[in-house]
C-alpha positions as CSV (number, residue, x, y, z in Angstrom):
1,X,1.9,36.9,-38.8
2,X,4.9,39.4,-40.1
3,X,7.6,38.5,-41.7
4,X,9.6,39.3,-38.4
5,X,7.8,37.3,-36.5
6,X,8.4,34.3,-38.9
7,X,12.1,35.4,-38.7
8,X,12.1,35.8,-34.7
9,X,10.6,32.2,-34.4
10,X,13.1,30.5,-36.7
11,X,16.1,32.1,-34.5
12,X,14.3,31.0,-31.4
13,X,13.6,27.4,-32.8
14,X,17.4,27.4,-34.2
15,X,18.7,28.3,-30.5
16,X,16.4,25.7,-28.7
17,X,18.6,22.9,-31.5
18,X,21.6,24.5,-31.0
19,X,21.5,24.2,-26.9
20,X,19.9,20.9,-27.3
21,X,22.8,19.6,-29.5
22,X,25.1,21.6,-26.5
23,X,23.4,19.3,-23.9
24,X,23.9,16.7,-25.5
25,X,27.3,17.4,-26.5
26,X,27.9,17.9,-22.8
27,X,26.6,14.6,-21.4
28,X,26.7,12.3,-24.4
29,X,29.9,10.4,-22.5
30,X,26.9,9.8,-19.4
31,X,24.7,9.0,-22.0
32,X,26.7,6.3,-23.3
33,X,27.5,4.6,-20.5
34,X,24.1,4.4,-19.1
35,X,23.2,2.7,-22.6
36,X,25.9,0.5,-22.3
37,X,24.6,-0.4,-18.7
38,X,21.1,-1.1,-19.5
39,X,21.9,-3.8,-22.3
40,X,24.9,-4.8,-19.9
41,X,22.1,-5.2,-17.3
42,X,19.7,-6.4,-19.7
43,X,21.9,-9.1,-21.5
44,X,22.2,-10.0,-17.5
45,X,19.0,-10.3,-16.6
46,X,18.4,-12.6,-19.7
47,X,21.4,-14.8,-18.7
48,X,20.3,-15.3,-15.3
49,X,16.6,-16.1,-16.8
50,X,18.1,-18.6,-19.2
51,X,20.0,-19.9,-16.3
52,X,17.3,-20.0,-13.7
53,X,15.2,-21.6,-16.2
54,X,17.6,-24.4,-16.5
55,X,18.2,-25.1,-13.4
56,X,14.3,-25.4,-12.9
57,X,14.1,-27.9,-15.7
58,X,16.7,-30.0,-14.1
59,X,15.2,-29.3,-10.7
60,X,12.0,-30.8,-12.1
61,X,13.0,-33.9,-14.3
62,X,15.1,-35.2,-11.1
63,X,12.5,-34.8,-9.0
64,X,10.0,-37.2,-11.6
65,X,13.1,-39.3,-11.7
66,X,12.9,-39.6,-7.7
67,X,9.3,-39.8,-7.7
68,X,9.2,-43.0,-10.2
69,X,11.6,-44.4,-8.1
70,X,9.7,-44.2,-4.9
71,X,6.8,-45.5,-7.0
72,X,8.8,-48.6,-7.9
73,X,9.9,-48.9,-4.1
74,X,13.7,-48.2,-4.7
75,X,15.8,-47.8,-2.1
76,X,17.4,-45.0,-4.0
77,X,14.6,-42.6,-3.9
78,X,15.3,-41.3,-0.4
79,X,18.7,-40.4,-1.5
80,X,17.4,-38.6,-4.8
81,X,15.0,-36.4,-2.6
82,X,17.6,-35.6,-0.3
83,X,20.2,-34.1,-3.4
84,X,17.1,-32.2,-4.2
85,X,16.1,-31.2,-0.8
86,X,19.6,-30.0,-0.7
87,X,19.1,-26.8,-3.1
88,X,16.9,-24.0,-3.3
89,X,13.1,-23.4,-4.9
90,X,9.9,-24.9,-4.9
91,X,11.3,-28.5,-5.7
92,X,13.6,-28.4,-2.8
93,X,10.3,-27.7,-0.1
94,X,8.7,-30.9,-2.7
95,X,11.5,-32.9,-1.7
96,X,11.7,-32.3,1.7
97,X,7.6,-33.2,1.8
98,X,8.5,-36.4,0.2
99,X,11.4,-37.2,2.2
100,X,9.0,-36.4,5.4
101,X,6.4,-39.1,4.2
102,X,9.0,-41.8,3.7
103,X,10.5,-41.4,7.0
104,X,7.3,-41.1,8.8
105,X,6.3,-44.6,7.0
106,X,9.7,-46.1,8.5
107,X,8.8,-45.2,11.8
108,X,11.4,-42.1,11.8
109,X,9.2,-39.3,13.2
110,X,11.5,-37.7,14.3
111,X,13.1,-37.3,11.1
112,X,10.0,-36.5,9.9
113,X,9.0,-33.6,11.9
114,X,12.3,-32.1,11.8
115,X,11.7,-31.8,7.9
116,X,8.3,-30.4,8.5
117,X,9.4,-28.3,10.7
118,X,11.9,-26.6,8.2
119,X,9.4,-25.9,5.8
120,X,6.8,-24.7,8.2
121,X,9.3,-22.1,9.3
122,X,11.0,-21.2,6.1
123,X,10.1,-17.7,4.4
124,X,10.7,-18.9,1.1
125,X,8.4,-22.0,1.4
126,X,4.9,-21.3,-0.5
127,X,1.7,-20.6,2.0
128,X,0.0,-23.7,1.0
129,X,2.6,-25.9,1.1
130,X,3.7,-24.7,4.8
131,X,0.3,-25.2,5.7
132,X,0.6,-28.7,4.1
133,X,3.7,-29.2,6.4
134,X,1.8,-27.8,9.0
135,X,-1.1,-30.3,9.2
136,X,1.5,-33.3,8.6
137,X,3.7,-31.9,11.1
138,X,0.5,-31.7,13.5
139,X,-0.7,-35.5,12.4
140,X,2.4,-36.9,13.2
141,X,2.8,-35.3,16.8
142,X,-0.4,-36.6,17.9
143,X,1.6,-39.3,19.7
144,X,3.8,-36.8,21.4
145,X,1.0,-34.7,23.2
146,X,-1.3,-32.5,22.2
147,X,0.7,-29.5,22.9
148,X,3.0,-30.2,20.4
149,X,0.4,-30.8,18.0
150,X,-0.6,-27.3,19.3
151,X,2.5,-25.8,18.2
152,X,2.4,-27.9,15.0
153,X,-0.3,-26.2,14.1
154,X,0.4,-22.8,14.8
155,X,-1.7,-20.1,12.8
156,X,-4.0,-23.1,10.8
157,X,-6.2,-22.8,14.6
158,X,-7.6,-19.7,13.2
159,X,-7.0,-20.1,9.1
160,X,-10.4,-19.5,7.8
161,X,-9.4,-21.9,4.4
162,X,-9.6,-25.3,3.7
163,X,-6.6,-26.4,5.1
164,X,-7.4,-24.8,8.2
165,X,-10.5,-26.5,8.9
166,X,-8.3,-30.1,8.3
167,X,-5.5,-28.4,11.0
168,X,-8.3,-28.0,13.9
169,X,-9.8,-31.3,13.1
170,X,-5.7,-32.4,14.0
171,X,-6.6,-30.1,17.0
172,X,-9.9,-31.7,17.6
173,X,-8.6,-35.4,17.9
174,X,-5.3,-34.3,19.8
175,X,-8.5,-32.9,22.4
176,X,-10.0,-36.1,22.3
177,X,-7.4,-38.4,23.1
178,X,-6.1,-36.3,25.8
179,X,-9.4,-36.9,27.2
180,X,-10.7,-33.2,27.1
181,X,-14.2,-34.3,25.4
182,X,-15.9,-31.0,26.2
183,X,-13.2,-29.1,23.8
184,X,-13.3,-32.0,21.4
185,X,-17.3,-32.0,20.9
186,X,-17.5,-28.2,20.4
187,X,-14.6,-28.0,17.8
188,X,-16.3,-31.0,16.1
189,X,-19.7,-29.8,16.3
190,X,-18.4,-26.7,14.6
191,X,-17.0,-28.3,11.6
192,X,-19.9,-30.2,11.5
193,X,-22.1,-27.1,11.1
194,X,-19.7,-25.0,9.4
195,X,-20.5,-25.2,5.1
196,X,-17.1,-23.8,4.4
197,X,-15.7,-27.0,5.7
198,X,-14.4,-29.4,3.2
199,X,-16.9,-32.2,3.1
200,X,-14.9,-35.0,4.7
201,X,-14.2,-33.0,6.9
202,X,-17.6,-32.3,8.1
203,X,-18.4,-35.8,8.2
204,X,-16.3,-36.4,10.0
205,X,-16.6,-34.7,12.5
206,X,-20.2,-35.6,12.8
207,X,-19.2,-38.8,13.8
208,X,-16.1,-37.7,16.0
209,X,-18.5,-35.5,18.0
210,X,-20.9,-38.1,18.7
211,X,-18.0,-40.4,20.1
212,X,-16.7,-37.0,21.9
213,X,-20.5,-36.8,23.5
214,X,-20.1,-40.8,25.1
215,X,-16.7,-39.7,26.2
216,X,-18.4,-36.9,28.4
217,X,-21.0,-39.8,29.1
218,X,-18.4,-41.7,30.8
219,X,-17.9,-44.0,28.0
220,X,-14.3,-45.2,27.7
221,X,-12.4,-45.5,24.7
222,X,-9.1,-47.6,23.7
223,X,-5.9,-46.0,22.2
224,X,-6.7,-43.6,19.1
225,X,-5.0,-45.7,16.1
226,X,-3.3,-43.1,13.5
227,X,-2.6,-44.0,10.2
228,X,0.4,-43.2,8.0
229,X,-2.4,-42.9,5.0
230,X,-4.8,-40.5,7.1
């Protein structure tokens, strides 16, 4: 390499700096501001994490607090759940389960269901915990006809999971004690057969069918007793 060429390269590498240093010149009042902006952003983002954090903290020890007193059968535990149930995130669908379970063991189904119902359908509920709702939902309106339990149900009729197979065996039942045997002994004999089932489940429904079988014998049967413990 000449001399020149040495010379031409340091003027071209000395241009490059010198627009370079234009440029940024030119937009360093852009510049700043964007920097400002990403730690303003950033110095938000970590507030609202510090906050959110907090609030989940406080979410959770009233919720133990409400729990222990349900455990200890005060009468101030329905209202605890209900402040809860009253806000937003996982501990407010929690609350609303709970609250569901103590008014279904005082005999307020209706109260019950409604609550169920609202976690079911809410978008911000977790899968497995609307499908929890689901199934209690579905238990619950067993006395109310088997198409509600239908409805109840919803989308569990055809979930391949676990908690799908407990929703048709809700199904199953509602079929046998609106007297539709036939439906209630296939559904059963599939559980029965099925070794993704749960193993209660199956079980179960080994002995279910077999009862659904006299029922098509001409067997009768007396009122199907549900439990609040089931």
């Amino acid at each position: 390499m000449t001399d020149d060429d040495t010379a031409l390269r340091e003027v071209d590498n000395a241009l490059a700096e010198d627009q370079q240093a234009a440029a940024i010149r030119k937009n360093l009042p852009a510049l700043i501001g964007g920097a400002v902006l990403i730690v303003v952003s950033v110095g938000g983002w970590q507030l609202w994490e510090r906050q959110k954090t907090a609030i989940s903290t406080e979410n959770a020890l009233e919720f133990r607090a409400a729990s222990e007193a349900l455990a200890a059968g005060d009468d101030g535990a329905a209202s605890a759940f209900e402040k809860i149930a009253d806000g937003a995130g996982g501990y407010a669908v929690l609350a609303k389960l709970r609250l569901a379970a103590i008014h279904a063991g005082d005999g307020e189904s209706d109260k019950a269901l409604a609550l169920l119902r609202e976690v079911y359908s809410s978008a911000a509920a977790p899968k497995r915990l609307k499908d929890l709702a689901r199934i209690r939902a579905a238990y619950i309106s067993i006395s109310n006809g088997r198409d509600e339990v239908i409805k109840d149900a919803g989308p569990l009729e055809s979930d391949e999971t676990s908690m799908g197979f407990y929703g048709r065996e809700i199904l199953a039942i509602a079929a046998f004690k609106d007297g539709d045997y036939q439906a209630a002994e296939e559904m059963f004999r599939r559980a029965a057969s099925s070794i993704s089932a749960p193993e209660p489940v199956r079980q179960r429904a080994e002995e279910f069918a077999a009862l659904a079988s006299a029922g098509k014998a001409g067997v009768e049967f007396g009122e199907v007793e549900e439990s609040d413990k089931s």
